[in-house]
PDB file of N, CA, C and O in Angstrom:
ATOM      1  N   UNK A   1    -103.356  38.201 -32.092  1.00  0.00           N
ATOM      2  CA  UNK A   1    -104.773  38.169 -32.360  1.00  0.00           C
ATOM      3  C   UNK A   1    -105.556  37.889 -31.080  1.00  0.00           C
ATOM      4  O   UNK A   1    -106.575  38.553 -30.886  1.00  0.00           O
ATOM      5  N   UNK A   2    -105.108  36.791 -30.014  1.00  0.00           N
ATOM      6  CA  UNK A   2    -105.649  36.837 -28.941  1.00  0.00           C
ATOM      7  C   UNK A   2    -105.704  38.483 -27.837  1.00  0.00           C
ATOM      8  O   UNK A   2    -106.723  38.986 -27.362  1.00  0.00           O
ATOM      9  N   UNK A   3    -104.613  38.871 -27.728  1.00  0.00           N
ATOM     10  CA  UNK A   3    -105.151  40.200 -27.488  1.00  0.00           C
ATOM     11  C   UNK A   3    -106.243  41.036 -28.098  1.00  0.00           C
ATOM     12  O   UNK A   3    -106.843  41.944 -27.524  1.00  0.00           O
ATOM     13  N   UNK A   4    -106.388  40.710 -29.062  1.00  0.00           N
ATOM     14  CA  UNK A   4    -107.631  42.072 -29.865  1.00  0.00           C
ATOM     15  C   UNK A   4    -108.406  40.968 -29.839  1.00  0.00           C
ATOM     16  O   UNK A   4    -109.460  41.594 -29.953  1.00  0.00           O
ATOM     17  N   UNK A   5    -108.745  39.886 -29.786  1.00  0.00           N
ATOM     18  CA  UNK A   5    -110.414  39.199 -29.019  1.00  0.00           C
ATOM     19  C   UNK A   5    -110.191  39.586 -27.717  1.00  0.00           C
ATOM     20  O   UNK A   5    -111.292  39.985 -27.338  1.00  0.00           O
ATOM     21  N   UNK A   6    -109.575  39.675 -27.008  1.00  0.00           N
ATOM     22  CA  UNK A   6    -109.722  40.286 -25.305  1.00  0.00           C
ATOM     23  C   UNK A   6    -110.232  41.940 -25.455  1.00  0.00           C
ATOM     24  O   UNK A   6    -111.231  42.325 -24.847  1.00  0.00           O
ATOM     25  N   UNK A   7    -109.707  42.543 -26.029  1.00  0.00           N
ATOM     26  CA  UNK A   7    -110.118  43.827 -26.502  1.00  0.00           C
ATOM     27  C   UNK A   7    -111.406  43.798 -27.287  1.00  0.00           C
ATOM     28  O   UNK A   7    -112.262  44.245 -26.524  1.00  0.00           O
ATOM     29  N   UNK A   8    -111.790  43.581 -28.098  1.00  0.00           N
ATOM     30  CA  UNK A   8    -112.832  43.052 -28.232  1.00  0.00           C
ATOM     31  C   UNK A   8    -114.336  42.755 -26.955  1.00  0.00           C
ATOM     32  O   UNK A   8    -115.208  43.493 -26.494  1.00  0.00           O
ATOM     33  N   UNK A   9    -114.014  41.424 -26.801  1.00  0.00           N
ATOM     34  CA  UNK A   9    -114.462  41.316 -25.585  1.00  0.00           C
ATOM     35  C   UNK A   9    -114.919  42.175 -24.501  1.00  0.00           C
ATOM     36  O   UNK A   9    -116.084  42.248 -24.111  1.00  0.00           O
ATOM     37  N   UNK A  10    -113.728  42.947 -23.951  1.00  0.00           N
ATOM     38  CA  UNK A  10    -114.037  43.845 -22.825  1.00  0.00           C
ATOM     39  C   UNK A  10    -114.890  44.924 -23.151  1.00  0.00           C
ATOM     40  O   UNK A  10    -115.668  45.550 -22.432  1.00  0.00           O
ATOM     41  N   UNK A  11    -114.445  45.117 -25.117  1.00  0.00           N
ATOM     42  CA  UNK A  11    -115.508  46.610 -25.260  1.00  0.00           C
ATOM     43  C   UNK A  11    -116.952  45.957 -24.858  1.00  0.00           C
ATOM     44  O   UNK A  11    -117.742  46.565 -24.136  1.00  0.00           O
ATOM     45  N   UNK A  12    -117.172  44.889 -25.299  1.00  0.00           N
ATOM     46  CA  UNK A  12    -118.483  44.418 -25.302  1.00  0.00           C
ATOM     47  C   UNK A  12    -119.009  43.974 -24.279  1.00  0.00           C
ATOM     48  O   UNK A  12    -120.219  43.773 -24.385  1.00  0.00           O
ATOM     49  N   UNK A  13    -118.430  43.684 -23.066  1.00  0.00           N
ATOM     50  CA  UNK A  13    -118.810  43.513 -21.792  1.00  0.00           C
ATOM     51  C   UNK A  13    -118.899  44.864 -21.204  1.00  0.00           C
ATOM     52  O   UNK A  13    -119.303  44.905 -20.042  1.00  0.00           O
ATOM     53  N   UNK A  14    -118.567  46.104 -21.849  1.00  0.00           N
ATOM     54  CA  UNK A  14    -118.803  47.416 -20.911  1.00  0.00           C
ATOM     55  C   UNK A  14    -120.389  47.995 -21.699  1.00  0.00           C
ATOM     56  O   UNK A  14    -121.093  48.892 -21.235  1.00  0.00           O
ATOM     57  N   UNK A  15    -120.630  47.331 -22.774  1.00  0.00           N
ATOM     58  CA  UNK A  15    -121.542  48.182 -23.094  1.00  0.00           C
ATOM     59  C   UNK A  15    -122.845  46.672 -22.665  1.00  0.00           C
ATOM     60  O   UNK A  15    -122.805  45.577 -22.104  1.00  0.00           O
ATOM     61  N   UNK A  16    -124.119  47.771 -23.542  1.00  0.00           N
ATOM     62  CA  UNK A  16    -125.512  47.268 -22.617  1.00  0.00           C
ATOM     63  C   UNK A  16    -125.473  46.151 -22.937  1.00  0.00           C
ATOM     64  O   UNK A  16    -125.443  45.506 -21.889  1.00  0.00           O
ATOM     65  N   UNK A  17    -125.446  45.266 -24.062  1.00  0.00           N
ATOM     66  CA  UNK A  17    -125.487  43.648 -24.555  1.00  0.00           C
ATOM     67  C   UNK A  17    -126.549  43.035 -23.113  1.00  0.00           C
ATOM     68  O   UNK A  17    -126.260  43.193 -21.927  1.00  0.00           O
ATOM     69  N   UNK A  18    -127.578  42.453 -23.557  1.00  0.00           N
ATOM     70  CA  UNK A  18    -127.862  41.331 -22.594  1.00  0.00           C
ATOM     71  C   UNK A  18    -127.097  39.804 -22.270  1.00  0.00           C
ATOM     72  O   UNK A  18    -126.752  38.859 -22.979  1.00  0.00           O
ATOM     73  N   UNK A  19    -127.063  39.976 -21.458  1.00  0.00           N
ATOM     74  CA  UNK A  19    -126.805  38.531 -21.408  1.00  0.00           C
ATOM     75  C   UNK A  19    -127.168  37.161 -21.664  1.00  0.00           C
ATOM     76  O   UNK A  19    -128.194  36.856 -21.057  1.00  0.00           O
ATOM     77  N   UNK A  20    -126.661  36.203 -22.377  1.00  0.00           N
ATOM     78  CA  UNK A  20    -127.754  35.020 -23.464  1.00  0.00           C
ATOM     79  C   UNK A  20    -128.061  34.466 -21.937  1.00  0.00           C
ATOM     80  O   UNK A  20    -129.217  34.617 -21.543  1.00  0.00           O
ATOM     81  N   UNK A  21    -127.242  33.921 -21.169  1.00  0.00           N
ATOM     82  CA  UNK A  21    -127.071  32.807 -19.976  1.00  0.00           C
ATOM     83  C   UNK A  21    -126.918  33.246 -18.970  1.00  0.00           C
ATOM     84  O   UNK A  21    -126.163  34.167 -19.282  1.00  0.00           O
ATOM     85  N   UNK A  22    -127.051  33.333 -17.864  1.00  0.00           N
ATOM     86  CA  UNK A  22    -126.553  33.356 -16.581  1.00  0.00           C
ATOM     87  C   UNK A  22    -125.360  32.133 -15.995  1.00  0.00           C
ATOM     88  O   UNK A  22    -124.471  32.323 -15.165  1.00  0.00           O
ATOM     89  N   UNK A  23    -125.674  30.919 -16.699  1.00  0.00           N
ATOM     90  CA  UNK A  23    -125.234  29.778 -16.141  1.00  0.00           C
ATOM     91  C   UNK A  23    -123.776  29.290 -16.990  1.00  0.00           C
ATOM     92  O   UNK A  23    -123.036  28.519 -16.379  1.00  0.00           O
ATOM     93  N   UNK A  24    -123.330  29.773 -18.509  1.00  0.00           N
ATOM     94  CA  UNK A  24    -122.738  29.541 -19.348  1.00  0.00           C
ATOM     95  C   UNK A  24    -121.836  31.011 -19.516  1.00  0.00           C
ATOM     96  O   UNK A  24    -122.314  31.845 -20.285  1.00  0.00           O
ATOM     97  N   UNK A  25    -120.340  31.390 -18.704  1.00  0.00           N
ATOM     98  CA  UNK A  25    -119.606  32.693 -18.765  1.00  0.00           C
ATOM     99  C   UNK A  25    -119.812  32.774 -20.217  1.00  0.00           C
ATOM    100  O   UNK A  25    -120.070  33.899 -20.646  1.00  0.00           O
ATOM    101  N   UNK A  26    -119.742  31.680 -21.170  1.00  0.00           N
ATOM    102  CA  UNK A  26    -118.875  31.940 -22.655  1.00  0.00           C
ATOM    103  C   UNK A  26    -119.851  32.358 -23.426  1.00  0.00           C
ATOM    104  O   UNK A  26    -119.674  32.553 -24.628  1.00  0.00           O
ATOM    105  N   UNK A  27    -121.164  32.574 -22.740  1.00  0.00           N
ATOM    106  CA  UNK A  27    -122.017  33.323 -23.524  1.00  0.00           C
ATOM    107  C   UNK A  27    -122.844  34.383 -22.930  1.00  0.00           C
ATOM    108  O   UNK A  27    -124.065  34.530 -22.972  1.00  0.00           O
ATOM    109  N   UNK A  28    -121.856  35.149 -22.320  1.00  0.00           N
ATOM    110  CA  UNK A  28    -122.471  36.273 -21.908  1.00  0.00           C
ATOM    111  C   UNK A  28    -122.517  37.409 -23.032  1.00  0.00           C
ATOM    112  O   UNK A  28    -122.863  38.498 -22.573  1.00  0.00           O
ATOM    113  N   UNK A  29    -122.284  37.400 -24.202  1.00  0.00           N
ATOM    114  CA  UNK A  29    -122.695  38.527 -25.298  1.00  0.00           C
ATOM    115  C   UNK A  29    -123.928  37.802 -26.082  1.00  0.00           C
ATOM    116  O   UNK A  29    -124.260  36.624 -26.217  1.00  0.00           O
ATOM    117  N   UNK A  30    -124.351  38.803 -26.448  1.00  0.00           N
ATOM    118  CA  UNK A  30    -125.705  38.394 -27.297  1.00  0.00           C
ATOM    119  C   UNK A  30    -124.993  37.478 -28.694  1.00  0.00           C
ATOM    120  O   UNK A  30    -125.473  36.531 -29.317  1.00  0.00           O
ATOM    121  N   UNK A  31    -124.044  37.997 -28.819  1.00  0.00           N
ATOM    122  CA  UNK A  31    -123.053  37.676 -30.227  1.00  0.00           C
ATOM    123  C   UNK A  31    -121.571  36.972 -29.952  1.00  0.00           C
ATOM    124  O   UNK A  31    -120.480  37.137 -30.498  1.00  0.00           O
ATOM    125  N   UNK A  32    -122.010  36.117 -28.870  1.00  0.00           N
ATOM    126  CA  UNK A  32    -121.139  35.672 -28.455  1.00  0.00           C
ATOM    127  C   UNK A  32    -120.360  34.195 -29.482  1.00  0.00           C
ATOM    128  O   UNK A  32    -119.255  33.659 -29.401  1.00  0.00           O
ATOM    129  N   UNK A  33    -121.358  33.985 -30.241  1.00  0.00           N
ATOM    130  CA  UNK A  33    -120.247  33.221 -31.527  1.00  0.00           C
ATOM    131  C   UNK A  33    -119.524  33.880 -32.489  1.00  0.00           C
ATOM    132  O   UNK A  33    -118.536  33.385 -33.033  1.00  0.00           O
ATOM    133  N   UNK A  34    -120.017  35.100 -32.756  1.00  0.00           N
ATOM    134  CA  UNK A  34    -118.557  35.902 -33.405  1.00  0.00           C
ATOM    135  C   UNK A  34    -117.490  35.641 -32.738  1.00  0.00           C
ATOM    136  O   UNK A  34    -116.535  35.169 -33.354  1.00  0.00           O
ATOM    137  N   UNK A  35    -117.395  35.871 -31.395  1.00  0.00           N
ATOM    138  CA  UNK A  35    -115.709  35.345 -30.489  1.00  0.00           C
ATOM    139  C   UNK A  35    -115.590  34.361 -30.821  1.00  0.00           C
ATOM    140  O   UNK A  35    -114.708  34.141 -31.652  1.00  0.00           O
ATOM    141  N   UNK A  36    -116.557  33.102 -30.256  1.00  0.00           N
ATOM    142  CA  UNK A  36    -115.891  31.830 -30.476  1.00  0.00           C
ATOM    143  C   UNK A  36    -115.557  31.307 -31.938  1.00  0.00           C
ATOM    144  O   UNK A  36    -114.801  30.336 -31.943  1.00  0.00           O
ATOM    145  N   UNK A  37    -116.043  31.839 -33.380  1.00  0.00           N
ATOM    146  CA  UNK A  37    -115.763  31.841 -34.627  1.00  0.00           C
ATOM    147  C   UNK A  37    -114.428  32.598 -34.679  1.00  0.00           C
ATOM    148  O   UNK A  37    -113.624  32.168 -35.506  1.00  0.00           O
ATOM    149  N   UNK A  38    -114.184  33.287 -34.193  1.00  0.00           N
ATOM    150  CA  UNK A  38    -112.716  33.775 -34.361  1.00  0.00           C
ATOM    151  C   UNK A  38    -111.735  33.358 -33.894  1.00  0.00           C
ATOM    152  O   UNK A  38    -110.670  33.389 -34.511  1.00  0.00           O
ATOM    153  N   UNK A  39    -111.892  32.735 -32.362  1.00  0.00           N
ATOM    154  CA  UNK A  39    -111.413  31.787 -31.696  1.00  0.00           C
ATOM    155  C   UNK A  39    -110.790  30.416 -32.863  1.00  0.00           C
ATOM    156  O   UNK A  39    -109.657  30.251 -33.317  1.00  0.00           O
ATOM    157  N   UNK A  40    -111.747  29.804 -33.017  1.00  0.00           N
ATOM    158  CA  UNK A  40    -111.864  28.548 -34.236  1.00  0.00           C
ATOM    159  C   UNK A  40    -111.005  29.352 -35.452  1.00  0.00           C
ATOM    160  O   UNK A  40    -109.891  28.932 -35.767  1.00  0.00           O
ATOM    161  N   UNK A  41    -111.432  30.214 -35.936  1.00  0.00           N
ATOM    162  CA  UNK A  41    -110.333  30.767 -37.135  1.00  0.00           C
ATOM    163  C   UNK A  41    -108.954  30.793 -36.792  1.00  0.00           C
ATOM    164  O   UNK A  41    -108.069  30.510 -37.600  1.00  0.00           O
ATOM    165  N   UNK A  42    -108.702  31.205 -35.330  1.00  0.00           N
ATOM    166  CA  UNK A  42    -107.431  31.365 -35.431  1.00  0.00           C
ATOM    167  C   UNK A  42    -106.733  30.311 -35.111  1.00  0.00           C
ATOM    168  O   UNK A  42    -105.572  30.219 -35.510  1.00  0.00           O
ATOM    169  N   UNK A  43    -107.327  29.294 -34.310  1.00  0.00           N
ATOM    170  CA  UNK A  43    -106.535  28.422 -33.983  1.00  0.00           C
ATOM    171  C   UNK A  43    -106.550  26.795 -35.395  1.00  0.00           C
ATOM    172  O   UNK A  43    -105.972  25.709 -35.444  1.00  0.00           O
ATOM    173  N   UNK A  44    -107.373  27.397 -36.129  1.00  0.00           N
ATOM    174  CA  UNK A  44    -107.204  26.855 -37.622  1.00  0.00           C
ATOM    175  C   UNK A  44    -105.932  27.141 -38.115  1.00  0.00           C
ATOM    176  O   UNK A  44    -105.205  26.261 -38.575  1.00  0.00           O
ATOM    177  N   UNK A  45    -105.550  28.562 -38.036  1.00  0.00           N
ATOM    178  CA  UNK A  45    -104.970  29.375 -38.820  1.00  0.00           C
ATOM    179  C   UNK A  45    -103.363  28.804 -38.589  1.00  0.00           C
ATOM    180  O   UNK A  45    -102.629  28.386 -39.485  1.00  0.00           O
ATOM    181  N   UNK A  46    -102.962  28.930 -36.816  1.00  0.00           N
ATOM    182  CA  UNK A  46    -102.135  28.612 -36.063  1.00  0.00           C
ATOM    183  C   UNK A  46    -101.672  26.953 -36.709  1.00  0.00           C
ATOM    184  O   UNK A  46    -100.511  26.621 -36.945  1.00  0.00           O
ATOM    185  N   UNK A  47    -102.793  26.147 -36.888  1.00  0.00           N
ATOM    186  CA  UNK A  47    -102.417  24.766 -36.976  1.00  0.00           C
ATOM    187  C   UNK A  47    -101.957  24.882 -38.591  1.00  0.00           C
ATOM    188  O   UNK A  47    -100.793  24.597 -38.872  1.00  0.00           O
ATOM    189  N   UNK A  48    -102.610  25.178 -39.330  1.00  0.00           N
ATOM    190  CA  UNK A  48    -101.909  25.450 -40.973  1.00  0.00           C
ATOM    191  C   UNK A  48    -100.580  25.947 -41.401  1.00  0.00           C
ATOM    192  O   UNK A  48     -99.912  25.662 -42.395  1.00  0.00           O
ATOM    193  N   UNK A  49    -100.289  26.995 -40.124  1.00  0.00           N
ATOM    194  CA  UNK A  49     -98.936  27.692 -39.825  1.00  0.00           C
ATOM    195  C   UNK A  49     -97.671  26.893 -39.544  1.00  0.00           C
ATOM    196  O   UNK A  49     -96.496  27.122 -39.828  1.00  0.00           O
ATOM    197  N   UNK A  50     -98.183  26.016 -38.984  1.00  0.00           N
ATOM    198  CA  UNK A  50     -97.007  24.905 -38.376  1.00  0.00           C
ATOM    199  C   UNK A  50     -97.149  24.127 -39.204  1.00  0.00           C
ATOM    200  O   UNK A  50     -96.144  23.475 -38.921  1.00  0.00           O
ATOM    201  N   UNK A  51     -97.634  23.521 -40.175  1.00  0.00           N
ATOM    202  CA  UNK A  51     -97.911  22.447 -41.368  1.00  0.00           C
ATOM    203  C   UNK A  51     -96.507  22.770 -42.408  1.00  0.00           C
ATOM    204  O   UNK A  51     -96.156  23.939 -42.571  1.00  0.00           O
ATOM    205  N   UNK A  52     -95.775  21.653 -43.066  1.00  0.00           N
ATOM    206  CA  UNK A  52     -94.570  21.989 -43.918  1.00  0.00           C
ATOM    207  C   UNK A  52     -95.432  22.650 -44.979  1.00  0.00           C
ATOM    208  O   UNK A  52     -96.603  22.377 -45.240  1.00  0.00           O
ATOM    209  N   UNK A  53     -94.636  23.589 -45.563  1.00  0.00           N
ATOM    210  CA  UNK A  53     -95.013  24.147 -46.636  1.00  0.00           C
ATOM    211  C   UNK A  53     -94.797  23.309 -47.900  1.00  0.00           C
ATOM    212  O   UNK A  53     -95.694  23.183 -48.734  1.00  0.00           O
ATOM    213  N   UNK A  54     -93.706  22.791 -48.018  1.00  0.00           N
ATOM    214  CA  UNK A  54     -93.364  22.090 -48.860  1.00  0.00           C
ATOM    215  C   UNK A  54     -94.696  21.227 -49.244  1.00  0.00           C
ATOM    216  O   UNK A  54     -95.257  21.249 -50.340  1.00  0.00           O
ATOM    217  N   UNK A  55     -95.087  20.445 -48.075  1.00  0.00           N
ATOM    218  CA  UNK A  55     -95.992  19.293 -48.045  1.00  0.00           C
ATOM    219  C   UNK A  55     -97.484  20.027 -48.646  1.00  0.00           C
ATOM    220  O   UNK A  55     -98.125  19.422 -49.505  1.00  0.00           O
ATOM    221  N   UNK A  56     -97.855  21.063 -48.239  1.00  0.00           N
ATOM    222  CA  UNK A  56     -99.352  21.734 -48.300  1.00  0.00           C
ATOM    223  C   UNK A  56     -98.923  22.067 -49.603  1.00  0.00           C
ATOM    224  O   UNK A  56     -99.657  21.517 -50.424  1.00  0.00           O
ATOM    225  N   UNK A  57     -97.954  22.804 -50.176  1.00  0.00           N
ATOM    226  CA  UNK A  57     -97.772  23.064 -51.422  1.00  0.00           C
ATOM    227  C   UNK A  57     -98.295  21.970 -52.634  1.00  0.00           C
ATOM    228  O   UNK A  57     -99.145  22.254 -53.478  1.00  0.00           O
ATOM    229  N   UNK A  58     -97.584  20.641 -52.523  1.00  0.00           N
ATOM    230  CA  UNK A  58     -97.879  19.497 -53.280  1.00  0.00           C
ATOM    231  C   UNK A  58     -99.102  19.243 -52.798  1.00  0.00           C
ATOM    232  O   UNK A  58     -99.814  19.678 -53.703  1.00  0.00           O
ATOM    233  N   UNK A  59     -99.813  18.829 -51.974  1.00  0.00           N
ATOM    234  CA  UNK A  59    -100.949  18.613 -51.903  1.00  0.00           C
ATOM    235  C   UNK A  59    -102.167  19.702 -52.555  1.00  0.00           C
ATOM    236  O   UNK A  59    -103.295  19.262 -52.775  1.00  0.00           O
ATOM    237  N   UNK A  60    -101.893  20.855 -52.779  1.00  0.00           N
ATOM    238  CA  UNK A  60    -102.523  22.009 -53.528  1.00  0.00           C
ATOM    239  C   UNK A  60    -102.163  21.449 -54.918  1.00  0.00           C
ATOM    240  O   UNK A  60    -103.007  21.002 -55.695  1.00  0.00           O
ATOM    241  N   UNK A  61    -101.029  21.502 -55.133  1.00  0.00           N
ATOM    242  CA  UNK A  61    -101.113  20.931 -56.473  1.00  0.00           C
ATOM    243  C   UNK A  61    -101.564  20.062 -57.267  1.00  0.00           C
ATOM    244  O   UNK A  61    -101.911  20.158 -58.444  1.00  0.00           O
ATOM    245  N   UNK A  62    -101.538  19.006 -56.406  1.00  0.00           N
ATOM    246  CA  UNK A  62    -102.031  17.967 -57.015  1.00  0.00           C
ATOM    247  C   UNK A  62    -103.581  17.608 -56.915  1.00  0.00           C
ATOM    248  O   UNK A  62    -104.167  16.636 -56.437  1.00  0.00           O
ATOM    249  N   UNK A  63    -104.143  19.098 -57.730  1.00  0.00           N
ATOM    250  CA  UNK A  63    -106.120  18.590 -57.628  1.00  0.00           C
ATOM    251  C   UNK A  63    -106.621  19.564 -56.666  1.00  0.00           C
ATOM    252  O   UNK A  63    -107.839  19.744 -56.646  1.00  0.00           O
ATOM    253  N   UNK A  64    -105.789  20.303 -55.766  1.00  0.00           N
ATOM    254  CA  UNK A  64    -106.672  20.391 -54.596  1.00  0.00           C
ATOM    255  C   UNK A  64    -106.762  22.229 -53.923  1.00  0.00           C
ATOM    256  O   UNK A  64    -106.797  22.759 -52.813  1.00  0.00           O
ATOM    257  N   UNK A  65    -106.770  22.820 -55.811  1.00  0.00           N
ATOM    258  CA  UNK A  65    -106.741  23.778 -55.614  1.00  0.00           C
ATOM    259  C   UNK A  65    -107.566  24.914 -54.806  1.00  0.00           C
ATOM    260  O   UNK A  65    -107.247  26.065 -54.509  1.00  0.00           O
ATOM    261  N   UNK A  66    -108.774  24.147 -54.554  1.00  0.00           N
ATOM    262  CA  UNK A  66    -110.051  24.876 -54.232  1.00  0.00           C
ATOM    263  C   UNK A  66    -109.599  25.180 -52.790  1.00  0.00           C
ATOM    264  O   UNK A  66    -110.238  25.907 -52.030  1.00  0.00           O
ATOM    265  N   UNK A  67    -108.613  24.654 -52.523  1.00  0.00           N
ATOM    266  CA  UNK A  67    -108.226  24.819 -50.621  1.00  0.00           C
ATOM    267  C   UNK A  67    -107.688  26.903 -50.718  1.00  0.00           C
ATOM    268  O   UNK A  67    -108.013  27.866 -50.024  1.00  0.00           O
ATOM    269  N   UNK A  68    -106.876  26.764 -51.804  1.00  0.00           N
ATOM    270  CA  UNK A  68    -106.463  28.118 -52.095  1.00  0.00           C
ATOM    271  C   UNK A  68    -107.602  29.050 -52.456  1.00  0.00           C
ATOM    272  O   UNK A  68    -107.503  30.155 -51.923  1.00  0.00           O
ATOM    273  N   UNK A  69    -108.514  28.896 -53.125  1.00  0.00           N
ATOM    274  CA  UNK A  69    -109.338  29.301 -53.199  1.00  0.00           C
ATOM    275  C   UNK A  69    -110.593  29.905 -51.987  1.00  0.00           C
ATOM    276  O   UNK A  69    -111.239  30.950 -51.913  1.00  0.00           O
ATOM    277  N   UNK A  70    -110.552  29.177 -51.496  1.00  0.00           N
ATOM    278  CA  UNK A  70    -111.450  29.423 -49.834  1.00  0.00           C
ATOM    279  C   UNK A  70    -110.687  30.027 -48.727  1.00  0.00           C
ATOM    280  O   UNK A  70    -111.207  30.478 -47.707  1.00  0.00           O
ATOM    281  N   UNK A  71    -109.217  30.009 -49.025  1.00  0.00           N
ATOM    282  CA  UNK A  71    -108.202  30.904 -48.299  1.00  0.00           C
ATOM    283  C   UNK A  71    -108.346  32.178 -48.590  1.00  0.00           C
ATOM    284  O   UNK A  71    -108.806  33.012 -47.810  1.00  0.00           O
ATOM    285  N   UNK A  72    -107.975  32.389 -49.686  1.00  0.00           N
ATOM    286  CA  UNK A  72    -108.771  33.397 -50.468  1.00  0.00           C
ATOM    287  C   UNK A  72    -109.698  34.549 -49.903  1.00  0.00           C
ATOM    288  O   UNK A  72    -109.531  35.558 -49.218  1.00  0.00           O
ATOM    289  N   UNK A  73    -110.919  33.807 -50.619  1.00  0.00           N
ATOM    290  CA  UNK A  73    -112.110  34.323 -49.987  1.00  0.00           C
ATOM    291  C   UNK A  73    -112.766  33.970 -48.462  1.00  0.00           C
ATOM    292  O   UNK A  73    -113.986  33.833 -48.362  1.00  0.00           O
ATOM    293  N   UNK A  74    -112.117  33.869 -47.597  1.00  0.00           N
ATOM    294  CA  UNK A  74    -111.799  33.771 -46.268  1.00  0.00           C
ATOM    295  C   UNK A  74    -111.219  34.930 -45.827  1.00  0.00           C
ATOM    296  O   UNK A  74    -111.773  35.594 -44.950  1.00  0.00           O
ATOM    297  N   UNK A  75    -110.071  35.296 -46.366  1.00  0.00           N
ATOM    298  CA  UNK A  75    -109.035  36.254 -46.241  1.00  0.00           C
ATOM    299  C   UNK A  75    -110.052  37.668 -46.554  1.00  0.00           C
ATOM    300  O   UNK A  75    -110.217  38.460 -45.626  1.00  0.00           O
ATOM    301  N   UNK A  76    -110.611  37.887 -47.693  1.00  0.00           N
ATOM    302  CA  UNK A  76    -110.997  38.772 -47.830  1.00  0.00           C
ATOM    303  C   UNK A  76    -112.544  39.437 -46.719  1.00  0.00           C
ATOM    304  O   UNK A  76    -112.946  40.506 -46.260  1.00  0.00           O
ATOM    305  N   UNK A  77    -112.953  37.937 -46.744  1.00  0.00           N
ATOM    306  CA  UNK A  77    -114.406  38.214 -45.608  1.00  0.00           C
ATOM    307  C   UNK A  77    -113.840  38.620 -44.303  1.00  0.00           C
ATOM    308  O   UNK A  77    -114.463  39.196 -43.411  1.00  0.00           O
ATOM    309  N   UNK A  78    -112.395  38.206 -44.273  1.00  0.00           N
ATOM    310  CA  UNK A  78    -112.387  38.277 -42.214  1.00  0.00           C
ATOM    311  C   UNK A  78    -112.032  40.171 -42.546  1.00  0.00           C
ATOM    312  O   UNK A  78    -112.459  41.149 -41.932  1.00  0.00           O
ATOM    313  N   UNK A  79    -110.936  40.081 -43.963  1.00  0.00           N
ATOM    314  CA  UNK A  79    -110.467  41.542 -43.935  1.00  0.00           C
ATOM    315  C   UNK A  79    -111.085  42.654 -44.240  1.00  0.00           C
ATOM    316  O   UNK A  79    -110.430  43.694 -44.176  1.00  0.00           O
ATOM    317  N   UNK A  80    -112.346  42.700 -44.603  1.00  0.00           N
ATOM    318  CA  UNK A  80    -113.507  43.243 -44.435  1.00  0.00           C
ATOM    319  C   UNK A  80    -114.005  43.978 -43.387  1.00  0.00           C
ATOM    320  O   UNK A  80    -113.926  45.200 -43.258  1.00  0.00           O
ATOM    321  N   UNK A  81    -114.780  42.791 -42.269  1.00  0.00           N
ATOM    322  CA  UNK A  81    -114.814  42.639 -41.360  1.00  0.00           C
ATOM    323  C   UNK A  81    -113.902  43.469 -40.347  1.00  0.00           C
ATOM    324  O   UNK A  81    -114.196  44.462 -39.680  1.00  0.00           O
ATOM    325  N   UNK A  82    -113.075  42.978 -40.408  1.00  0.00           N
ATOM    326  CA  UNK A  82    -111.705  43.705 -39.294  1.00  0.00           C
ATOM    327  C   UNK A  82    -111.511  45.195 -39.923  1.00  0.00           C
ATOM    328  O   UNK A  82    -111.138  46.111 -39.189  1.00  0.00           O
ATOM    329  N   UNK A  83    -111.766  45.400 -41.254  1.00  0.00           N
ATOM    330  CA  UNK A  83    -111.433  47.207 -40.751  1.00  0.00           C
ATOM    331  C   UNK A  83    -112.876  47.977 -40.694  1.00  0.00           C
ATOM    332  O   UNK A  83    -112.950  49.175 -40.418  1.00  0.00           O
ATOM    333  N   UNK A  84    -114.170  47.050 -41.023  1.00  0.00           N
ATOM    334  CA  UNK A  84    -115.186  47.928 -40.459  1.00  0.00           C
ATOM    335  C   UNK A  84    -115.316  48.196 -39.384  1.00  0.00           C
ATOM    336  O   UNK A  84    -115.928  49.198 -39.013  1.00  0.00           O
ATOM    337  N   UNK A  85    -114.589  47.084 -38.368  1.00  0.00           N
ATOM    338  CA  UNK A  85    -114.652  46.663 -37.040  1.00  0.00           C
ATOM    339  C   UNK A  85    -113.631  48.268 -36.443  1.00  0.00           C
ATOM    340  O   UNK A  85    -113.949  49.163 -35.660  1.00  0.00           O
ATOM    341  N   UNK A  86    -112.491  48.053 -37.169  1.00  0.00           N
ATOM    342  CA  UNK A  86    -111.449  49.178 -36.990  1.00  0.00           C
ATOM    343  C   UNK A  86    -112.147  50.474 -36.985  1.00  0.00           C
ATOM    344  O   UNK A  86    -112.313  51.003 -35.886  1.00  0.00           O
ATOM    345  N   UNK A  87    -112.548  51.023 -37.960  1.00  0.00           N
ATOM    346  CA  UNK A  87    -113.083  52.206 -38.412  1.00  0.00           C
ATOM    347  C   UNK A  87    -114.444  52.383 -36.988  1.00  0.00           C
ATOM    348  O   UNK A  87    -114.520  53.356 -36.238  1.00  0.00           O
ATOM    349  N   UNK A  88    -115.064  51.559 -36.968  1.00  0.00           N
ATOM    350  CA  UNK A  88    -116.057  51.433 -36.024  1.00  0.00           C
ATOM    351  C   UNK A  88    -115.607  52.292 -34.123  1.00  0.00           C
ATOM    352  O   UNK A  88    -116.162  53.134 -33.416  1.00  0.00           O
ATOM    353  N   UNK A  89    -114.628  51.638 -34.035  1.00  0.00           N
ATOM    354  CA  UNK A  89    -113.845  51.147 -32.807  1.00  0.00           C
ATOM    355  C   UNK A  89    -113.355  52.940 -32.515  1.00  0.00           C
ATOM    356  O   UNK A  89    -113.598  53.583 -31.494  1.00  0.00           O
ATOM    357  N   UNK A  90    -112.557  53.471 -33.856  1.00  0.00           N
ATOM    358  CA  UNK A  90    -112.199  54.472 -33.714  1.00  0.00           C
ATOM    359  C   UNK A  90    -112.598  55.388 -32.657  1.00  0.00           C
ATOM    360  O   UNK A  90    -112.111  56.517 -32.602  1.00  0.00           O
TER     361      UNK A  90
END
């Protein structure tokens, strides 16, 4: 996933985008929190990944279903997203 935010990225540094900052690199796209929101997603994603399953399992169970739920519909907003992005890109 870090490769396709670099890809990403570079498309968007070749085209016109103004620049928000001069003084701040990490916001040289106008839309430069879409990266860093994806950034944050993934390294959410990464830390949940390494979590026992066993353990997240019981803790879902017990009451705390709504976590599955926002996975969910998380899953579906990013996967959205990523093939308009795809289709776009084409």
């Amino acid at each position: 996933m870090a490769r396709d935010i670099k890809k990403f990225q570079e498309m968007f540094e070749s085209s016109s985008n103004e620049e928000i900052t001069k003084n701040e690199s990490d916001r040289k796209h106008v839309n430069y929190m879409f990266f860093k929101n994806l950034e944050t997603i993934k390294r959410c994603i990464d830390d949940m990944m390494e979590m026992n399953q066993d353990e997240v399992d019981k803790i879902l169970v017990n009451g705390h279903d709504w976590a599955s739920d926002h996975i969910a519909t998380s899953k579906d907003d990013i996967e959205e997203v990523a093939n308009f992005l795809k289709n776009e890109v084409k």
